[in-house]
DONUSE-563312 format. One record per residue (C-alpha): x, y, z. Coordinates in steps of 0.001 Angstrom, whole numbers, padded with zeros to 6 digits, always signed. Layout:
XYZ
...
! end
This chain:
-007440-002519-007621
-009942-003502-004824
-007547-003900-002849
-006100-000765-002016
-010086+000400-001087
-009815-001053+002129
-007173+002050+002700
-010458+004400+002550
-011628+006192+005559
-015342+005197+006922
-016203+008785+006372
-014942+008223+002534
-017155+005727+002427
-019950+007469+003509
-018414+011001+000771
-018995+007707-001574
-022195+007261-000926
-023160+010443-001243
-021573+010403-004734
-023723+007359-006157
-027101+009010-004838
-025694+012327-006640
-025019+010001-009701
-028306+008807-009846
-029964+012055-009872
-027770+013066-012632
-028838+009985-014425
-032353+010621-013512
-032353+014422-015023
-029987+013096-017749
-033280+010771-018768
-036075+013623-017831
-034473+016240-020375
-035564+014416-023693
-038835+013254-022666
-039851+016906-021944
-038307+017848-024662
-040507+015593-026841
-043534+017216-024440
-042948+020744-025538
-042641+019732-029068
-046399+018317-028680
-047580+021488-026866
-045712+023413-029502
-048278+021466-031949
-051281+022944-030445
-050013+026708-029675
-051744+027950-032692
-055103+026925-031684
-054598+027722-028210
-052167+030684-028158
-051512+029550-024241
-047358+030086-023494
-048090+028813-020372
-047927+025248-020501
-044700+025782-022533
-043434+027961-020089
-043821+025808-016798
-042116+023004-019321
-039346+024978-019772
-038717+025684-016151
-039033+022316-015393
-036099+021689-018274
-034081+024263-017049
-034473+022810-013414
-032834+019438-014808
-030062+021280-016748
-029202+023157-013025
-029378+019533-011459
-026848+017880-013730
-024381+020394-013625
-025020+021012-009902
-024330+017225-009584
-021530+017457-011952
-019450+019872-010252
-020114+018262-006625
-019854+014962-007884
-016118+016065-009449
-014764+017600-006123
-015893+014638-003910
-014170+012214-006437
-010951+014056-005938
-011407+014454-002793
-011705+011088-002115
-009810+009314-004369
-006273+012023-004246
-006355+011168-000484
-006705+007622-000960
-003769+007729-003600
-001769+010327-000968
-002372+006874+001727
-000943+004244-000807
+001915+006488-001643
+002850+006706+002007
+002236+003019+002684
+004638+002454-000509
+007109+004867+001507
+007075+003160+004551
+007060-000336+003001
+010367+000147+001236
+011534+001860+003971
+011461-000904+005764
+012908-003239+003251
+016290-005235+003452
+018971-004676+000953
+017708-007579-000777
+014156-006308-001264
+015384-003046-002985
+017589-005002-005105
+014879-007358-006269
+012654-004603-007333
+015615-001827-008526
+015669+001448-007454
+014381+002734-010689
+010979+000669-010607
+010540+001577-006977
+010751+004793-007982
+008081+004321-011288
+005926+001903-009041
+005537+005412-006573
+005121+007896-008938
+003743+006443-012643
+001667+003810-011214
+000381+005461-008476
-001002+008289-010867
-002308+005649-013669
-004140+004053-010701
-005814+007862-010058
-007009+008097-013264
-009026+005105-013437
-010321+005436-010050
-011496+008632-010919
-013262+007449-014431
-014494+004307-012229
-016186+006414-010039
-017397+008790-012832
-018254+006781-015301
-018586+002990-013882
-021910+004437-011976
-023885+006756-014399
-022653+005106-017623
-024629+001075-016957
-027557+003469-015377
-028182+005188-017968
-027514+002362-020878
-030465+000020-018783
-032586+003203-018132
-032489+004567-021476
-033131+000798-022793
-036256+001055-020736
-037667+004150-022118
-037100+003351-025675
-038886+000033-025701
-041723+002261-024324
-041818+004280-027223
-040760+002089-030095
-040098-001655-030135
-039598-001732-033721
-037029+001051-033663
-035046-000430-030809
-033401-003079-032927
-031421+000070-034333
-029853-000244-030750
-028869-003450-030369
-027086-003627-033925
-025954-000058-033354
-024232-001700-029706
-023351-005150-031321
-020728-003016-033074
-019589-001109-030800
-018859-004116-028363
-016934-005743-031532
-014423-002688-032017
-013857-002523-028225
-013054-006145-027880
-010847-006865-030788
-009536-003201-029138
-009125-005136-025865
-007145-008185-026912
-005169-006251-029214
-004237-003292-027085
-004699-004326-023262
-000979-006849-023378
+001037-003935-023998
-000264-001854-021066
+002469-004584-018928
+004849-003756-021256
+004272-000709-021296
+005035-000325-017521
+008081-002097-017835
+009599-000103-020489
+009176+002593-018388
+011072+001112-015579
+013656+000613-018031
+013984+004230-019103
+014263+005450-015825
+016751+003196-014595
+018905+004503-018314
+018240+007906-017209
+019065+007708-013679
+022343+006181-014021
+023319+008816-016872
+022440+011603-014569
+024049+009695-011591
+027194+008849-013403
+027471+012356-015476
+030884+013271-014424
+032365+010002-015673
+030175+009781-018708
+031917+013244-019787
+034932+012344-018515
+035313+009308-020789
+033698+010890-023766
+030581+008476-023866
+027672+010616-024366
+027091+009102-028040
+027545+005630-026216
+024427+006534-023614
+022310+008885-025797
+022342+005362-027875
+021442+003222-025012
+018691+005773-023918
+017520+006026-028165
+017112+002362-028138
+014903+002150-024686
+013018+005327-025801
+012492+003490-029142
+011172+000799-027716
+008557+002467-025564
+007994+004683-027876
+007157+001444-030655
+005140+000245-027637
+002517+003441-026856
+002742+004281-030863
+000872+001395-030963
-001278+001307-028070
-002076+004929-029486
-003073+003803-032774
-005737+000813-031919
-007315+003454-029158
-007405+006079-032050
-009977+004170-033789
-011952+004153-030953
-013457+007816-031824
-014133+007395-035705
-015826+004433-034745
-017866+005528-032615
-018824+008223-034516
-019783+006383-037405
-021546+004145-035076
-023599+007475-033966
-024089+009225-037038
-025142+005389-038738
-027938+004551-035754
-028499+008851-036245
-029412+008054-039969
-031066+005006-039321
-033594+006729-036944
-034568+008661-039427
-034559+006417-042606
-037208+003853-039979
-039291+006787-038674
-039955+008557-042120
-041068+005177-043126
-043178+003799-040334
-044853+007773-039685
-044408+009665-042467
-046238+013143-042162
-047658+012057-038305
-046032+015092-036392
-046540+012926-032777
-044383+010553-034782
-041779+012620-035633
-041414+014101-031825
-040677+010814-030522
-038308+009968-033389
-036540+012893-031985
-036707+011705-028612
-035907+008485-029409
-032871+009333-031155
-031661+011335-027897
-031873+008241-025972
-030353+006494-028625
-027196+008877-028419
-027611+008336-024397
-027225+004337-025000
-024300+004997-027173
-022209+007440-024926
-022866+005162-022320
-021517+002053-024066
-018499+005278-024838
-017860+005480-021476
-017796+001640-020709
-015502+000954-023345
-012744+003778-022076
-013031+001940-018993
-012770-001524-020461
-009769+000123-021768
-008223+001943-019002
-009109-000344-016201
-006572-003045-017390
-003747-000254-017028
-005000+000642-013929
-004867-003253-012981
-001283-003516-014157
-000583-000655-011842
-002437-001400-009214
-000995-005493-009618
+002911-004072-009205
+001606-001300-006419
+000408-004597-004281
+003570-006570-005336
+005617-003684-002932
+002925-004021-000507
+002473-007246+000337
+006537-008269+000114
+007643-009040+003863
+010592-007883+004043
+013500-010533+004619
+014578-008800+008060
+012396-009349+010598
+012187-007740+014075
+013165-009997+017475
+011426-009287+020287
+014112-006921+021940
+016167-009511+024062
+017185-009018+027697
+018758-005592+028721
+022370-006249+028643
+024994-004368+030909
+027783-004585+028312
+028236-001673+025810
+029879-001904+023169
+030703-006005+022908
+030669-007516+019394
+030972-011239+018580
+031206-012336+015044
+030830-016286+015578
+032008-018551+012212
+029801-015966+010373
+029240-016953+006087
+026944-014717+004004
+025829-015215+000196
+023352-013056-001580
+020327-014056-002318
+020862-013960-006261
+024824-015971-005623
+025875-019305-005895
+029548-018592-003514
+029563-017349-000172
+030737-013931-000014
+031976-014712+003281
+033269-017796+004959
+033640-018418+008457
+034329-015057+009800
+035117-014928+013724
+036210-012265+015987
+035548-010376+019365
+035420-006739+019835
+035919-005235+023314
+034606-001927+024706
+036865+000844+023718
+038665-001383+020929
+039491-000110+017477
+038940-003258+014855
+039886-002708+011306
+039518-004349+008150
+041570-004332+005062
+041961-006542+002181
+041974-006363-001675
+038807-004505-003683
+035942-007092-003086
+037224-009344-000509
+033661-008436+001500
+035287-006214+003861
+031728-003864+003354
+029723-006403+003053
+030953-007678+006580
+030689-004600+008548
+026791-004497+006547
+026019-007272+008806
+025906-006090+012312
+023325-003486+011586
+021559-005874+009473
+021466-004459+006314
+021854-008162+005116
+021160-010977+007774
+024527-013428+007665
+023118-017131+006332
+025675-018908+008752
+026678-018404+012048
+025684-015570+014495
+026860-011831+015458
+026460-011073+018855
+026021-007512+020159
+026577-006664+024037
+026007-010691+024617
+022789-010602+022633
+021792-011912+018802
+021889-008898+016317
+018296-010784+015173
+016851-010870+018380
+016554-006587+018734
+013858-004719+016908
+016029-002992+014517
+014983+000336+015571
+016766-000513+019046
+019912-002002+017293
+020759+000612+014635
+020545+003581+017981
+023415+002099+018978
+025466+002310+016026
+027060+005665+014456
+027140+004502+010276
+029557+006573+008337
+029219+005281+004438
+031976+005346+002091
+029924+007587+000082
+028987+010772+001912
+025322+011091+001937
+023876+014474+002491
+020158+015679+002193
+018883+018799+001059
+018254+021328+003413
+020949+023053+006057
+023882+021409+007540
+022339+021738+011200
+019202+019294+009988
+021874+017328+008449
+023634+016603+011730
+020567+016360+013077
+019579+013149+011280
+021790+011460+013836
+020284+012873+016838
+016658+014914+016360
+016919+016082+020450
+020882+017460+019324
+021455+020727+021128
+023801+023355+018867
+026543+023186+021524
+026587+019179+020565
+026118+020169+016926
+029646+022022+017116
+031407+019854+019222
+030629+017083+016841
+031913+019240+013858
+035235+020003+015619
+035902+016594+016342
+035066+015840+012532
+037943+018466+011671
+034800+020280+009826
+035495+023791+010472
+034949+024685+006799
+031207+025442+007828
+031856+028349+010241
+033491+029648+006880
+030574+029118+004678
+027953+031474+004612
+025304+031106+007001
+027660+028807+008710
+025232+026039+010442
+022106+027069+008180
+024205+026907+005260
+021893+024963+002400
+022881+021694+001227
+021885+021089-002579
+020608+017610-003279
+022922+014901-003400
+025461+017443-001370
+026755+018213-004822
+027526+022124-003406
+030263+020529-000789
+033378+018139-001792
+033598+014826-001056
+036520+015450+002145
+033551+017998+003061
+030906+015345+002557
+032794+012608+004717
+033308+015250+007532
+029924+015982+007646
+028888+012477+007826
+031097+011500+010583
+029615+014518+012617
+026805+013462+011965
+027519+010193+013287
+029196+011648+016221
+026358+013095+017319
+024287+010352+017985
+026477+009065+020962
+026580+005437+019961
+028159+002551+021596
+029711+001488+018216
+031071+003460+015549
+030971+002589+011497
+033278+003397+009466
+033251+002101+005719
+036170+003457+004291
+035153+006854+005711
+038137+008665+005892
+039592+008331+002229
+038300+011378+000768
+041065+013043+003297
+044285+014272+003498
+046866+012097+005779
+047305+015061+008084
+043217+015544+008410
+042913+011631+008698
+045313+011624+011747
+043683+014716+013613
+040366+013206+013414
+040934+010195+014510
+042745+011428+017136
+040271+013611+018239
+037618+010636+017513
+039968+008467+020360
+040251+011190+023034
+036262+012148+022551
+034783+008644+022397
+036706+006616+024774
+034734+003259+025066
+033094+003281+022061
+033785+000407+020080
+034645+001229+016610
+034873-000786+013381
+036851+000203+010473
+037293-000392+006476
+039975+001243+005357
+042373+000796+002346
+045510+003111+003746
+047607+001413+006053
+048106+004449+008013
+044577+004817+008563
+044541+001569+010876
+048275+000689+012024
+047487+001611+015459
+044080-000484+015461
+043522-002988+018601
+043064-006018+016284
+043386-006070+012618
+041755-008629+009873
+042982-009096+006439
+040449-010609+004351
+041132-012299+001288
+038081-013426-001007
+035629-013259+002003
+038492-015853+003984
+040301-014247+006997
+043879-014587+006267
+045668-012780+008715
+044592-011609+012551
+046152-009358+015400
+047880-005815+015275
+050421-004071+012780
+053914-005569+013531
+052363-009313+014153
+050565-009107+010555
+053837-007480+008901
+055781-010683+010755
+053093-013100+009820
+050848-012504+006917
+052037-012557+003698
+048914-010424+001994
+048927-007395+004710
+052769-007298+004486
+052196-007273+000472
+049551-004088+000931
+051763-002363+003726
+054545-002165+001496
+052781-001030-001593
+051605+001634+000414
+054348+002888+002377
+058274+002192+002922
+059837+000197+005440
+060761+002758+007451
+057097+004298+007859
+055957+001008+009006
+057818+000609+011733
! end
């Protein structure tokens, strides 16, 4: 927990400061109200005799000045701690942002999308909450316990071993409370990781869960992970719920106790029986103090669960690193793959084995091969989503891992597979390739795209995307995305299986259009249709991460046995001529 402090501002520091001396004066009035108290029950004593108000009076107002301080302090004190520790939260949650931001594909993997996701949002606000009792309770509550110890030995040492048994107890119920409770606060947090990872892919894969008829199959996998957590905080719920009978019988035993002592040591001495009640105030101070230390005993190791898995994302490095920008190269456009092998981090088998070939300015390179022979994952590798483990990839004569990846990835246009569209209108959309896009680049990109469907939408260019796209269809979505692309003027272009949400006819036009508009720009292609990438400068059948076959359509029909076999699953004999 410490260390996400040193994300605090100097003038937090100094707001913090401010908030212990406000503290303190709470204490201080906190401690002031029962000893005049106990004074205006002796004056009260001697108002017959005297009949003066006055002295009673003036103790009032000095009572009532001590009320106005403590809630004064309370209600500053309050707004500085949220103040202080809401921004500091607001500065972790952005670091957490940026951190995974900048993590490899391997990183995210590691960690899962879903506890990324609990690690910025659960934690993050379990972390708030005991910062905010820390700074509430960890200064006033050991205070006023050692203060309040000090005035009662003053006034009674004979009554103040009614304290220590009275605390003796309460430390026993909030340690077997710890060791009980505190292990399932980890737990706890990973349960919940759990549940949202259930939950996320039932939302994400709703279509096909209705499709297939399998709600009772997921509302069972999400009853037994919501049983679980559930079994989990039932019983972290339970131990804390004695907690507050507890203490109350604590209080109401040391109340009775009080009593029972001071009846016996004073009996009808009146001064007696004023500082039994002031005694017993302080005693009732001691105990809510040792209260509010024991919430904090309990919430602190959540806190430090949260705060233990918030660090975990912040101190990982992620497994791409930045070079330190190479030499300025004249070429534009020139990709190497040299013997290039890549495994994931988590595999035993390379997912790719000795990969080698040369792109050219201007050349069209395409990939095809059966589902999972790593034509995605090799196209991944030039803008380093992974970093190969063998070999090297060399763009425009330089080391893909000697840019800074911000200078690598502008130039490259990345078209997914899957569409990815944010929410908000189409223009931002298209902007996210290009912020400094003008609208006449905006529309040129679109028409090369064959995405004309906008100008019939409503609002055309400000149309509103729903999350997730889900208000356009996935032909829609891939249009969009390529424009997107488009606009970014890259030296290389993408594509990952881009074009299969399309008809042949739109296919054709836009990559037609794509040649005519973007002559020079290298572009890399995944595709499964053969017609997609028969005209391609160089094509490369993979087969189980091997390259098995190697040059343009007719050669590969001649020569390899696996393209011929797709080819003429695809089309006839005819069409491939």
């Amino acid at each position: 927990m410490l260390r996400q402090l040193k994300y605090l501002k100097w003038y937090e520091w100094l707001i913090a400061l401010v908030i212990v001396g406000l503290l303190t004066a709470q204490v201080y009035c906190n401690l002031a109200l029962p000893e005049t108290m106990g004074e205006i029950g002796l004056l009260l004593q001697n108002i017959v005799q005297t009949q003066d108000l006055h002295p009673i009076f003036m103790k009032s107002l000095e009572m009532m000045g001590y009320i106005t301080g403590i809630v004064a302090c309370t209600i500053i004190v309050s707004f500085l701690t949220s103040f202080i520790v809401t921004n500091l939260m607001a500065r972790v949650r952005g670091k957490i942002f940026n951190k995974v931001n900048d993590f490899s594909m391997n990183e995210i993997n590691k960690f899962s999308i879903a506890s990324l996701i609990t690690r910025s949002t659960n934690d993050i606000t379990q972390l708030q909450q005991v910062f905010i009792l820390v700074l509430n309770f960890g200064i006033t509550a050991p205070i006023t316990a050692v203060m309040a110890v000090i005035k009662i030995l003053k006034i009674s040492s004979a009554l103040s071993i009614i304290n220590v048994v009275s605390v003796l107890l309460l430390l026993a119920i909030v340690t077997i409370i710890f060791l009980v409770a505190v292990p399932k606060f980890k737990k706890i947090q990973k349960k919940t990781d759990h549940l949202n990872l259930v939950t996320r892919e039932n939302l994400t894969g709703l279509k096909v869960v209705r499709a297939s008829s399998a709600e009772n199959f997921q509302e069972a996998k999400f009853d037994r992970v919501n049983r679980e957590l559930t079994k989990l905080e039932r019983f972290v719920q339970r131990v804390m719920a004695i907690i507050e009978p507890g203490m109350s019988a604590i209080m109401s035993g040391t109340s009775l106790a009080i009593v029972w002592l001071t009846a016996y040591l004073t009996g009808n001495d009146y001064a007696g029986i004023v500082n039994m009640s002031v005694f017993s105030q302080y005693s009732m101070q001691i105990i809510f103090s040792f209260m509010a230390l024991s919430m904090l005993f309990m919430f602190v190791p959540r806190g430090m669960v949260s705060a233990k898995r918030i660090n975990e994302i912040l101190k990982t490095k992620s497994s791409l690193t930045d070079g330190n920008g190479g030499e300025v190269s004249s070429e534009k456009g020139t990709i190497v793959f040299d013997n290039v092998s890549f495994k994931y981090s988590d595999a035993e088998e390379n997912v790719l084995e000795n990969v080698s070939f040369t792109a050219k300015p201007g050349q069209t390179i395409a990939f095809i091969g059966s589902t999972g022979s790593g034509k995605s994952t090799l196209i991944n590798l030039l803008p380093r989503f992974y970093d190969c483990t063998e070999g090297n990839i060399y763009l425009d004569g330089i080391n893909v891992k000697d840019y800074k990846q911000h200078d690598l990835h502008n130039k490259i246009g990345y078209v997914p597979q899957r569409g990815v569209l944010f929410r908000g209108s189409i223009k931002e959309n298209i902007r996210y390739g290009n912020e400094n896009a003008s609208d006449e680049d905006i529309e040129k990109a679109l028409k090369i795209a064959q995405a004309d469907f906008v100008y019939e939408l409503e609002n055309g260019l400000d149309y509103q995307i729903a999350q997730g796209g889900t208000n356009v269809s996935g032909g829609q979505k891939q249009r969009l995305s390529i424009a997107r692309a488009i606009v970014r003027n890259p030296e290389v272009f993408i594509f990952d299986d881009s074009f299969s949400a399309l008809d042949y006819k739109t296919d054709k036009t836009l990559r037609k259009e794509l040649n005519k508009h973007t002559k020079g720009v290298t572009k890399l292609i995944v595709a499964q249709r053969i017609g997609t990438i028969m005209s391609a400068d160089q094509i490369i059948v993979l087969n189980e991460g091997k390259v098995v076959g190697q040059g343009k359509h007719k050669e590969l029909l001649k020569n390899c046995t696996v393209y011929k076999e797709i080819a003429l699953s695809q089309l006839s004999k005819e069409e491939l001529k």
